[in-house]
VEXTI-305318 format. One record per residue (C-alpha): z, y, x; residue in three letters. Coordinates in steps of 0.25 Angstrom, whole numbers, padded with zeros to 4 digits, always signed. Each point is the difference from the previous one (the first is absolute). Example, Ala and Ser with C-alpha at 12.3 -4.5 7.8 and 13.67 -1.06 7.14 Angstrom:
+0031-0018+0049ALA-0002+0014+0006SER
END
This chain:
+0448+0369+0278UNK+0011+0009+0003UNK+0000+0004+0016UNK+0014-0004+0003UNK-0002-0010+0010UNK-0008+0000+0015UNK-0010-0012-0007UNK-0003+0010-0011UNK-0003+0011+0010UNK-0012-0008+0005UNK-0005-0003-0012UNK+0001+0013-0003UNK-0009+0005+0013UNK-0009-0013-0001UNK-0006+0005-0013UNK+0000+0014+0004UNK-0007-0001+0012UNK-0007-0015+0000UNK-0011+0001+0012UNK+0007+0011+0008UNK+0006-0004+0014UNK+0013-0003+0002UNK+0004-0008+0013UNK-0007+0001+0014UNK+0001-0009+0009UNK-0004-0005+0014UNK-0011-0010-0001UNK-0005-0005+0014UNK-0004+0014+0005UNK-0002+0008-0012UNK+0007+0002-0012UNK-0002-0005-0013UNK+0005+0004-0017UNK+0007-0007-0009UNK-0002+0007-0015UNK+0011+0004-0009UNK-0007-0012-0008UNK+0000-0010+0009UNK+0015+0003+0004UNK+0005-0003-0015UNK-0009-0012-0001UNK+0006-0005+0015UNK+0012+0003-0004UNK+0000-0006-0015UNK-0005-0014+0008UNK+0014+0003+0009UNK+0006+0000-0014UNK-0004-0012-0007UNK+0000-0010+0013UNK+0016+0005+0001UNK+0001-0003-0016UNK-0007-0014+0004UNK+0011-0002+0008UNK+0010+0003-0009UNK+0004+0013+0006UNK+0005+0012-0010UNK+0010+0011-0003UNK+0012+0001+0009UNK-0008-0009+0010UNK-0001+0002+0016UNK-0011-0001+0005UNK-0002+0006+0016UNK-0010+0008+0008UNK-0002-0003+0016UNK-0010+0007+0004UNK-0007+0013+0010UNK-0007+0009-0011UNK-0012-0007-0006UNK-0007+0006-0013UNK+0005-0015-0005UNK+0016+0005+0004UNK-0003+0010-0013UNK-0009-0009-0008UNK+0014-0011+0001UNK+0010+0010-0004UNK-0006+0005-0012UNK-0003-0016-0003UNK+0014-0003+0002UNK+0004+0013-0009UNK-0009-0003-0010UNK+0007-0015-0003UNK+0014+0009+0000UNK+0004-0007+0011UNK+0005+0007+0011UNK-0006+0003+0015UNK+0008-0001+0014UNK-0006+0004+0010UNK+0003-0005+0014UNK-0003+0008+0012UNK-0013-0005+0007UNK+0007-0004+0013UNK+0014-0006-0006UNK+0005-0011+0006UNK+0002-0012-0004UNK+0014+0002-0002UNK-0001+0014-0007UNK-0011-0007-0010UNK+0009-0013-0003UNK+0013+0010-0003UNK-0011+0006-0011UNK-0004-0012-0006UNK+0013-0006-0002UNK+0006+0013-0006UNK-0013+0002-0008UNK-0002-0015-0004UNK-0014+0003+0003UNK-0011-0009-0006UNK-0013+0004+0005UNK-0003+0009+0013UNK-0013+0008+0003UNK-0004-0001+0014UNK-0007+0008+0009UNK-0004-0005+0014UNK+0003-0011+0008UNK+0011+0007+0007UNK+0007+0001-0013UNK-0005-0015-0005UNK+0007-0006+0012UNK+0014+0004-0005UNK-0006+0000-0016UNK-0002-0017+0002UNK+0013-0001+0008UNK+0007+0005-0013UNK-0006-0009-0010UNK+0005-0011+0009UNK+0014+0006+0001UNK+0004+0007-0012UNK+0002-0006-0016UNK-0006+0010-0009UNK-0013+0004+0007UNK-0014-0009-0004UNK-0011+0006+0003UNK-0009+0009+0010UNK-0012+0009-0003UNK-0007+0005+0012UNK-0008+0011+0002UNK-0006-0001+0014UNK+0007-0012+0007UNK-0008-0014+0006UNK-0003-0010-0011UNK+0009-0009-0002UNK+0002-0014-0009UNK+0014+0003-0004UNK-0002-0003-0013UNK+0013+0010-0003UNK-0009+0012+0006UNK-0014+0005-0008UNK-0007+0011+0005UNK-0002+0014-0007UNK-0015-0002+0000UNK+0001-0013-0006UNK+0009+0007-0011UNK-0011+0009-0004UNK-0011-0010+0000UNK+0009-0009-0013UNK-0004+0002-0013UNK+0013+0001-0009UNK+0001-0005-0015UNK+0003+0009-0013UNK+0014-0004+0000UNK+0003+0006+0013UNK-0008+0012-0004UNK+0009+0001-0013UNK+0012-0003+0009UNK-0001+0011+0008UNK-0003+0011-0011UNK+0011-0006-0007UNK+0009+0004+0014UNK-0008+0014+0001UNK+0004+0001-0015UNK+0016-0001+0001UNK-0001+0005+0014UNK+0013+0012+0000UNK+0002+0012+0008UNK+0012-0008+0003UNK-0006-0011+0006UNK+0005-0002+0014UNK-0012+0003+0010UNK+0004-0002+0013UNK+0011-0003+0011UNK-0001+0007+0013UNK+0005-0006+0011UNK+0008+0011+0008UNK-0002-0003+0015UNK+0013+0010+0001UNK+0005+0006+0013UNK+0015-0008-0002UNK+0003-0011-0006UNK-0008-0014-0008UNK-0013+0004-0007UNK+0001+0004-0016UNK-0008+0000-0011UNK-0003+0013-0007UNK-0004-0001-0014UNK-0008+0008-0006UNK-0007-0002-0016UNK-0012+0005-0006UNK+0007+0013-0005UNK+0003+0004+0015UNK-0014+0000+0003UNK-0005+0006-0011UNK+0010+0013+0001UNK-0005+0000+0016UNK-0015+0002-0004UNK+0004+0011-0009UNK+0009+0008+0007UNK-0011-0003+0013UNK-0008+0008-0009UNK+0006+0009-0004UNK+0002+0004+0016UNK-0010-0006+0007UNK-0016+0005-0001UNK-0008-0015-0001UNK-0012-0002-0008UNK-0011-0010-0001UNK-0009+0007+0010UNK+0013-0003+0011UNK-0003-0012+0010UNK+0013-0005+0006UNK+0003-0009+0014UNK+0009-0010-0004UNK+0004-0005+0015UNK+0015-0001-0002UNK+0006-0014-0002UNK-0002-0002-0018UNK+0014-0007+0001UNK+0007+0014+0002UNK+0003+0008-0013UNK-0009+0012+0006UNK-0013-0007+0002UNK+0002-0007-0012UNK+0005+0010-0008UNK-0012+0010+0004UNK-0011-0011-0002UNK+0005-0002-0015UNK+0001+0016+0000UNK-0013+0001+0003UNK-0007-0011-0011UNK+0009+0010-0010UNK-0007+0012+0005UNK-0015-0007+0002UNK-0001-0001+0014UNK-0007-0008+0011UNK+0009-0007+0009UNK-0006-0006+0013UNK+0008-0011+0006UNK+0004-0002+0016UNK+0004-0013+0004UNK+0001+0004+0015UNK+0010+0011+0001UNK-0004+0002+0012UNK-0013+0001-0001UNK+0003+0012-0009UNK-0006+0012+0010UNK-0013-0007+0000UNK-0001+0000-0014UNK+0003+0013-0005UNK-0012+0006+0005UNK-0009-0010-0008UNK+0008+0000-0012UNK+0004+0015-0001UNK+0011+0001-0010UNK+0005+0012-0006UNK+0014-0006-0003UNK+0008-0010+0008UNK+0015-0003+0002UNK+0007-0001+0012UNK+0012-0001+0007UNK+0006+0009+0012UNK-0003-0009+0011UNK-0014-0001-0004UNK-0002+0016+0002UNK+0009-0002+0014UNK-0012-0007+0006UNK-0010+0007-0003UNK+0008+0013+0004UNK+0004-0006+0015UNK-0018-0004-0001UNK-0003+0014-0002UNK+0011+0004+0010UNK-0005-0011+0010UNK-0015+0003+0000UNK+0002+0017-0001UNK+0007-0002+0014UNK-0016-0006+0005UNK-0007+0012-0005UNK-0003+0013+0009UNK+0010+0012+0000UNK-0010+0007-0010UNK+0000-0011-0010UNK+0015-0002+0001UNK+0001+0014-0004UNK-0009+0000-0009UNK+0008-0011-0008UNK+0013+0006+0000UNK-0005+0015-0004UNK-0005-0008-0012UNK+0013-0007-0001UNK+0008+0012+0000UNK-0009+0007-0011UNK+0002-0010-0007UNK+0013-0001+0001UNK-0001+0014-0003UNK-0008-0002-0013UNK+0009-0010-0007UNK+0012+0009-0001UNK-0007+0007-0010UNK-0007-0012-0006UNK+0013-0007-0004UNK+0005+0011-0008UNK-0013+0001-0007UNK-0001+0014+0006UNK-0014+0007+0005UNK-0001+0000+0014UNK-0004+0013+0007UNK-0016+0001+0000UNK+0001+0000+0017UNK+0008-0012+0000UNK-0010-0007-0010UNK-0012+0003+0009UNK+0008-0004+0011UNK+0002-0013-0008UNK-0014-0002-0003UNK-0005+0001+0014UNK+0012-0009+0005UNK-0003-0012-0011UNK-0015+0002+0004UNK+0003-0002+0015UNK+0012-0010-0001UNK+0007-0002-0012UNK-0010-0007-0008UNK-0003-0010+0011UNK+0014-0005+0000UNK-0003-0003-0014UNK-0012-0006+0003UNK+0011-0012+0006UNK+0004-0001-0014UNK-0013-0002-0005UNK-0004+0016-0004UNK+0003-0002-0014UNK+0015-0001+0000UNK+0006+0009-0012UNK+0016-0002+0001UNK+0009-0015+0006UNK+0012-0002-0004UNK+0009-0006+0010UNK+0014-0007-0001UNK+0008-0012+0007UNK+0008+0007+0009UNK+0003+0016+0007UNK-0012+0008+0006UNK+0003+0012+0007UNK-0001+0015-0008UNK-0010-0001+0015UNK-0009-0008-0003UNK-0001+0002-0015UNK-0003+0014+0005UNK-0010-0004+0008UNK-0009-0008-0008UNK+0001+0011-0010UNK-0005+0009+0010UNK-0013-0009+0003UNK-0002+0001-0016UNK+0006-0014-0005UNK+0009+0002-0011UNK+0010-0011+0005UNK+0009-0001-0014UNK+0014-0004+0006UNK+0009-0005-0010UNK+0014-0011-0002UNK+0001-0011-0009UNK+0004-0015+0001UNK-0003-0016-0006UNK+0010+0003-0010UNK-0006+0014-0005UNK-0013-0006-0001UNK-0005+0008+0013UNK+0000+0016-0002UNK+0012+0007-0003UNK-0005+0013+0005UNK-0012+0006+0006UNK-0007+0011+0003UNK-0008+0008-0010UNK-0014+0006+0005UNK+0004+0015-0005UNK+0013+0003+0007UNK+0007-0008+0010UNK+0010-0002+0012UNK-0002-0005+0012UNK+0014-0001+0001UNK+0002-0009-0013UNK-0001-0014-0003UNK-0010+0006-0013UNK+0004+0005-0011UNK+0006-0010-0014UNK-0010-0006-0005UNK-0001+0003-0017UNK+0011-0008-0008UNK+0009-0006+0012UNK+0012+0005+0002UNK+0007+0001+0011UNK+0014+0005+0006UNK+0008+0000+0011UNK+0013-0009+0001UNK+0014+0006+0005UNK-0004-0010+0013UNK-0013+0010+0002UNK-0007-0015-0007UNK-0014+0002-0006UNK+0003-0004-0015UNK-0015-0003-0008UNK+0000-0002-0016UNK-0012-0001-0008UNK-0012-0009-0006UNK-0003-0006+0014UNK+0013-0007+0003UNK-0001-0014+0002UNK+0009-0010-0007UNK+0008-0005+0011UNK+0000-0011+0010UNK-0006-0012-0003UNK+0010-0010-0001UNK+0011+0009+0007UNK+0009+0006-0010UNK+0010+0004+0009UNK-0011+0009+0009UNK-0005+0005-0012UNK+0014+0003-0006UNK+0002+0008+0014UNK-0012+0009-0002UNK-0002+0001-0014UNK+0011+0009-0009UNK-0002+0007-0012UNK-0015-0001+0001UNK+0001+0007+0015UNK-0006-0007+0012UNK+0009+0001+0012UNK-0011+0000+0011UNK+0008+0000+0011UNK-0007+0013+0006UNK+0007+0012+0003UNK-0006+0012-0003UNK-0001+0014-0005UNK-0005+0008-0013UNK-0001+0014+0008UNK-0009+0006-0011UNK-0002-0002-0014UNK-0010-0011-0001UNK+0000-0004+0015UNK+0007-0012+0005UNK+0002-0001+0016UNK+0002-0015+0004UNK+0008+0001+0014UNK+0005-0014+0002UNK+0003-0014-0003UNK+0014+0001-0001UNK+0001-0015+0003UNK-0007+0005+0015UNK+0011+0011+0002UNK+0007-0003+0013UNK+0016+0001+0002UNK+0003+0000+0014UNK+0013-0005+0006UNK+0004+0014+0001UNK-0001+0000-0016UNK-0012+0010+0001UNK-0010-0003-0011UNK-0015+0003+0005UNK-0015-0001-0007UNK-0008-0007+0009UNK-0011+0003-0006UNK+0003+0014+0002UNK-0001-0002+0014UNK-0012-0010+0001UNK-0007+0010-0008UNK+0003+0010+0012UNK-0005-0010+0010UNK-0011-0003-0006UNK-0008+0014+0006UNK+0001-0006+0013UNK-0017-0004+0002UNK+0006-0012+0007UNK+0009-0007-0011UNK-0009-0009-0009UNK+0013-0005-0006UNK+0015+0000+0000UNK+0014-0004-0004UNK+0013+0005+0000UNK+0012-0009+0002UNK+0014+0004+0001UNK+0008-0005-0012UNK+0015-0003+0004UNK-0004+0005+0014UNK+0004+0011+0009UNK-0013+0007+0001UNK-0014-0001-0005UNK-0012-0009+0006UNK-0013+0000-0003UNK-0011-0011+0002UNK-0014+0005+0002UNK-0013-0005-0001UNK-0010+0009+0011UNK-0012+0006-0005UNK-0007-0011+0009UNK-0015+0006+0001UNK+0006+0015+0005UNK+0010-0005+0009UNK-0008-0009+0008UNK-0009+0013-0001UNK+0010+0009+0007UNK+0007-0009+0008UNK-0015-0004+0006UNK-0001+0017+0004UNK+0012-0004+0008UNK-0005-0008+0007UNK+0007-0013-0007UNK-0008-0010-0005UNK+0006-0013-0006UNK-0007-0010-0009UNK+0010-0005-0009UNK+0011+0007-0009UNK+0012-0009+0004UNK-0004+0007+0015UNK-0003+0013-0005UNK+0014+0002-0007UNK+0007-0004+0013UNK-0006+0009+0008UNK+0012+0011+0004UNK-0012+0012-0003UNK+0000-0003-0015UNK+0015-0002-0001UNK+0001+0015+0006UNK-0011+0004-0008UNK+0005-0003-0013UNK+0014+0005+0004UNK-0007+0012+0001UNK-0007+0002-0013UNK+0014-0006-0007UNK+0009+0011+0007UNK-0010+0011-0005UNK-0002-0007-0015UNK+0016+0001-0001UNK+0003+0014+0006UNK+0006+0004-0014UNK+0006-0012-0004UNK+0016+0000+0001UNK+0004-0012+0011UNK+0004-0009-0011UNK-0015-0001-0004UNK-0006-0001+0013UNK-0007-0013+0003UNK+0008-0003+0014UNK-0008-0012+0004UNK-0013-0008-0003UNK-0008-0013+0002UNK-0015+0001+0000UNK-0007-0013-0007UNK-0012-0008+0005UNK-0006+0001-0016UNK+0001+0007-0012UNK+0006-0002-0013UNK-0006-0007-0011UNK-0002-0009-0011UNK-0004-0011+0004UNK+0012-0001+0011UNK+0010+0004-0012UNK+0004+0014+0006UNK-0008+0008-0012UNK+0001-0002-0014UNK-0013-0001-0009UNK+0001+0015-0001UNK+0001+0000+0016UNK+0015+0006+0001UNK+0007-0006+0010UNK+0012-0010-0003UNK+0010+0004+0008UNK+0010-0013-0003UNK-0013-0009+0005UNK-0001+0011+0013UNK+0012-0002+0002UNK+0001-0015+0000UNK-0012-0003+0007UNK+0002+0009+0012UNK+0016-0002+0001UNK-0001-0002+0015UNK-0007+0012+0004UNK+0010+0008-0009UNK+0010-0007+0006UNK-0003+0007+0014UNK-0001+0012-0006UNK+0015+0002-0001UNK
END
């Protein structure tokens, strides 16, 4: 059997390692292993119950769920059947998952939890092509359209269904398509990324051909399996032999570090903004002398990785210095992490040069990189031997990439996807000559780096005909310790606004040493300190900025952005049209 198809990768692996653990997962308080052996025969049972219902090549066949081990266990029973998996974001609603099931003409839908199975039954109701349910953690029920997972595994299947499937696993093609990812999207309606077999299997070697991953590795898989990333680096890590323990509770996910320790883990900016503003926030408790203590280590190791990113040799007193500093702070820090971290990459969205620095520093290889759906995730990355912090990474091996006469990011190469599903007239507007229009501005300011600067959709034109980056300037923002989020509005207007969401815990913090103490949000935004206090840190923030860049005015919001109240997308960047739609009113007193 020749390894051109995801299926054919875990048969591969299956036989290779058998009894070796693959998946972790939370089981009541400890945690619990699935073999490599187990995971093909689960995943085979998958197979044959979808070849028993008539499933097969070219099929939909959907995935609504948090991360279980059984998320996985699906997919690659779907891929097995060549079918093809879509996955719906875990806390869709109903809307968003009847607009995939119509497109899709999905058959059968994996469930997770009763959250999702509400909407899930709904859509058996009210759409025509979808049948039936499997559920992996949701309240019997005697639907008789709905079986559970486990009863699935506890069915015996005949020898035709066995012949069945390895006559699918037999004609299954590197062409076969594999998946469609729904793009949540910043503009405009969701569409549907395809991606094939081939796409994948050209990720896994150019990921190692750049990334260091080995069967010793065990990975945190706590971002949603819907997106591209996660998914993307969990079938990475099957390639390369890995562990993969799966969190269910995203939120639950400083907690669990410590007891799960892994040495790889991906991530996306917001994630390292938290637990920057927590170290910031509990360094202000400590004494003086421990205060300073922390950032003499921070500066020598800010010091210290200078010299590591070039591969260089750092003077020995700088080493020392580094010693005595990862003895006394650094490693703790890590210690959040679980101690064992090796490198993260990190994508979604921008992270400051700051903060990449800054993690660095404490001795967390945060591996920054660009990509998208329709790349099949990493465009570009950071290399472990020399990087910038200044870069969006360096190409990664057989993509290319150029710059368009609009300053467009422009990708070409094994990883592109097909186009949108059912959307000929998208894909014709972003697909040319084998080149992926992304949509992203950017730059190439050395050979082999790429710089991603902007969505050009997201570039303001004021009514004064200036065209701004907002990102530009939220990035700028951003170092204020009292901005937990922002946006910037001002397209066909005369000036730029912002809406910001406080850093609630610190505000109330300082505003309290001011002798102000308030309860609620809605009362501490109103309260004319905080105005004057954010005008304040704004003004110094945009010193340098020329006056058409300047944020003029601003409303303070009561909660934060995110994807369960539709301001984030999957990949937590904002979405500036639904920003702007939802909070209308409170832009409107802004001008």
């Amino acid at each position: 059997m020749i390894e051109s198809h995801i299926a054919h990768m875990l048969r591969y692996r299956a036989e290779k390692y058998t009894d070796r653990e693959v998946f972790r997962y939370k089981k009541n308080d400890c945690y619990a292993s699935i073999s490599w052996r187990t995971f093909k025969q689960q995943s085979e049972a998958i197979a044959k119950f979808l070849l028993s219902k008539n499933i097969t090549t070219h099929d939909m066949v959907g995935i609504f769920s948090q991360n279980y081990p059984q998320w996985t266990i699906c997919d690659l029973g779907i891929l097995s059947t060549r079918a093809a998996v879509v996955p719906v974001y875990p806390t869709a609603t109903f809307k968003q998952l009847e607009y995939i099931v119509n497109e899709t003409e999905m058959q059968i839908l994996f469930v997770g939890d009763n959250a999702q199975y509400e909407h899930a039954i709904k859509a058996l109701d009210n759409t025509a092509s979808l049948k039936l349910l499997v559920t992996f953690n949701c309240d019997a029920s005697d639907d008789e359209r709905v079986i559970r997972f486990e009863d699935i595994m506890a069915q015996s299947f005949n020898a035709d269904l066995d012949n069945a499937l390895q006559k699918q696993l037999s004609e299954a093609s590197t062409d076969d398509l594999a998946t469609i990812i729904y793009t949540s999207g910043t503009t405009g309606e969701p569409k549907g990324a395809m991606l094939n077999h081939s796409n994948f299997l050209a990720s896994f070697r150019i990921h190692a051909i750049r990334l260091q991953v080995s069967e010793t590795d065990v990975s945190m898989c706590f971002l949603p399996l819907c997106h591209i990333f996660e998914r993307a680096w969990t079938f990475f890590l099957l390639y390369s032999g890995g562990v993969n323990v799966y969190n269910a509770n995203p939120k639950a996910i400083m907690e669990e570090l410590p007891k799960v320790k892994p040495t790889i883990m991906c991530a996306v900016p917001r994630f390292f903004e938290k637990i920057y503003d927590g170290i910031q926030n509990t360094a202000e408790e400590w004494p003086a002398i421990q205060r300073a203590i922390f950032n003499r280590a921070l500066i020598v190791g800010l010091k210290y990785i200078e010299y590591q990113k070039d591969s260089k040799k750092a003077p020995i007193a700088l080493r020392i210095q580094r010693n005595i500093a990862d003895a006394l702070v650094l490693k703790k820090v890590r210690k959040v992490f679980g101690g064992n971290i090796r490198f993260m990459p990190c994508s979604g969205s921008a992270m400051t040069t700051k903060l990449r620095r800054y993690f660095h520093a404490m001795g967390l290889f945060v591996n920054y990189g660009y990509g998208a759906s329709e790349t099949l995730a990493t465009v570009s990355c950071m290399r472990h031997d020399l990087y910038d912090f200044d870069y969006s990474g360096s190409i990664m091996p057989e993509v290319k990439v150029k710059i368009s006469d609009e300053n467009m990011i422009l990708v070409k190469g094994p990883t592109i996807f097909n186009g949108y599903y059912k959307k000929p007239e998208e894909t014709a507007e972003v697909l040319k000559d084998g080149w992926y229009y992304t949509g992203d501005q950017g730059a190439i300011p050395e050979e082999g780096k790429l710089l991603m600067t902007e969505r050009i959709k997201d570039i303001i034109k004021t009514s004064t005909g200036k065209y701004i980056s907002p990102q530009k300037i939220e990035l700028i923002l951003s170092h204020c310790d009292l901005i937990e989020q922002l946006c910037v509005i001002g397209d066909n207007r005369k000036y730029l606004t912002a809406l910001i969401v406080p850093a609630f815990d610190k505000l109330k913090k300082l505003m309290r040493q001011k002798g102000v103490d308030l309860s609620t949000y809605h009362a501490l935004i109103k309260h004319p300190l905080v105005k004057e206090l954010f005008e304040k840190n704004l003004a110094e923030l945009q010193s340098d900025l020329p006056r058409h860049e300047k944020v003029a005015k601003f409303a303070l919001l009561p909660e934060p952005f995110t994807i369960d109240n539709t301001m984030l997308t999957s990949s937590m960047k904002v979405r500036r049209k639904q920003v702007n739609k939802v909070y209308a009113d409170e832009i409107a007193k802004l001008y």
